[in-house]
N, C-alpha and C positions, 0 to 999 in steps of 0.2 A: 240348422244344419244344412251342409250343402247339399246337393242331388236330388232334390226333391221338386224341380221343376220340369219343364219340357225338356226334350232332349235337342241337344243343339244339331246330331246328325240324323239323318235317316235309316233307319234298319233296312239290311238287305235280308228280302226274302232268302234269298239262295243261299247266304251263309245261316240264316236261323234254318233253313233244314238240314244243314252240313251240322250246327250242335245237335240238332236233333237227334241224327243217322247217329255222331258219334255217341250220344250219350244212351240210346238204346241199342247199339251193336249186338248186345251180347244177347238180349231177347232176341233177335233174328237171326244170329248166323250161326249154323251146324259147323262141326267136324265129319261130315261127311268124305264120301270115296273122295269128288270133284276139290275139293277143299285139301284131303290129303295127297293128292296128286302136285296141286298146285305148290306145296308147303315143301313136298321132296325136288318138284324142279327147281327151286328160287331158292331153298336153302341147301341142298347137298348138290344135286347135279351139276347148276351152272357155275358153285365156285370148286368141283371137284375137276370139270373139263378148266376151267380157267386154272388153276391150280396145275394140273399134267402139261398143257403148252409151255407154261412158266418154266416146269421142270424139264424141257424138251428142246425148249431154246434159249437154256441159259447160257451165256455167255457164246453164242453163235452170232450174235448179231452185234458188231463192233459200232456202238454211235458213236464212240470220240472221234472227231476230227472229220468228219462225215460231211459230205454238202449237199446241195439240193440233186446235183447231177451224177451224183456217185449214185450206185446200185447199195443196198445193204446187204442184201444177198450175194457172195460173191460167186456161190456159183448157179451155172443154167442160168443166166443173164441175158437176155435176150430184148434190146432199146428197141422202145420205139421211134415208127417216119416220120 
């Protein structure tokens, strides 16, 4: 049967403690405060603020037909020297 010999590559340390990490995660890591904090900014806040801009400046900003020198913004326009 095959695979039963030396191995043709070298194991990388740093990836055998990345299986490691991953396959004991769940014995290390709490639901803590720090942990629930984190889980409310990355999942509701940052796509709730990204979500509000969307719905703030929809259809305000015309890119068809737009070029490098035009403003997007058409008003309070103010080029730079």
């Amino acid at each position: 049967m095959a695979g039963h010999g030396p191995h043709l590559l070298r194991e990388d340390a740093s990836f055998q403690r990345y299986g490691q990490l991953r396959d004991n995660l769940a014995t290390y890591w709490k639901f803590n405060r720090k942990a629930a904090r984190n889980v409310f900014i990355f999942l509701v806040a940052v796509p709730a603020g990204l979500g509000y801009l969307a719905y703030n400046y929809e259809g305000k900003t015309p890119f068809v037909g737009k070029r490098r020198t035009e403003p997007i913004f058409e008003q309070d326009y103010v080029p730079r020297k």
